[in-house]
N, C-alpha and C positions, 0 to 999 in steps of 0.2 A: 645381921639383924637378929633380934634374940625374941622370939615368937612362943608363948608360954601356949599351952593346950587350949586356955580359953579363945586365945585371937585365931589359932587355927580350924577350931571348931566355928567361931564365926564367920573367919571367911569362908570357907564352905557353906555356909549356912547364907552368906550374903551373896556369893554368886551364884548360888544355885536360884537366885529372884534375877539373875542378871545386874546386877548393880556392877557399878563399873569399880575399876581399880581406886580410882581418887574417890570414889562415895567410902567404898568399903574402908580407906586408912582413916578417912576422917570417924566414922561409924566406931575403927576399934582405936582410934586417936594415937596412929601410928606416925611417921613420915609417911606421905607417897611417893616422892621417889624413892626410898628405902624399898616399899611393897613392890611396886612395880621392876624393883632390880631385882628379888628373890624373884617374884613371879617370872619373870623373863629368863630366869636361870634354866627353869625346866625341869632341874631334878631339886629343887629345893622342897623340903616340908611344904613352907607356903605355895610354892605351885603345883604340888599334888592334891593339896585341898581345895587350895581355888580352882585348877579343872575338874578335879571330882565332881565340885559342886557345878559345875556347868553345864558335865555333862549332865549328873542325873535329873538336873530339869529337861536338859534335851529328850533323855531317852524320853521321858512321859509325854511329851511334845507329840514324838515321834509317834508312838502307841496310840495318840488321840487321833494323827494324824491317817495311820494307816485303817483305824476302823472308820474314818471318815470316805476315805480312796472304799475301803470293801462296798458301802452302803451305797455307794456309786458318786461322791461328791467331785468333778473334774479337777477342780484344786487340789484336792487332796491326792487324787491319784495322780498329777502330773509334776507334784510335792513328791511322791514315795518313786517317781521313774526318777526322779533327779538326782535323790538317794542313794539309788541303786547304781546310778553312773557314775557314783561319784565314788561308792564303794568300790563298785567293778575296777576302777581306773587306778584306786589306792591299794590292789592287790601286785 
């Protein structure tokens, strides 16, 4: 699949809002199954920028979420222990 700089800067750009793989092909009027076979490669272009993009919404997620756990919110802080097990367990 031959993915020019613009579609890769937009998927990045789409899944960091979380849009799904069929929004985002239609969005850059690709195939989806085409997207969805790069993406699932793992080491393609398109799937370095579509989790790019995923993650760095997460991290900020993340950072909302851990100053919510400090202020004392029980959500939040039982949000950042599950995190941390989840980290722990992927080491």
């Amino acid at each position: 699949m031959e993915l020019t700089n613009d579609h890769l800067a937009l998927i990045e750009e789409y899944a960091s809002l979380f849009c799904s793989i069929d929004e985002i092909a239609l969005l850059i009027d690709v195939n989806e199954a085409d997207l969805r076979r790069e993406i699932r490669k793992k080491t393609s272009e398109a799937a370095r920028y579509y989790f790019r993009g995923k993650l760095t919404t997460q991290v900020k997620l993340r950072r909302q979420t851990k100053l919510f756990a400090e202020k004392g919110s029980p959500q939040a802080e039982q949000t950042m222990k599950q995190l941390y097990e989840r980290q722990t367990n992927n080491e």
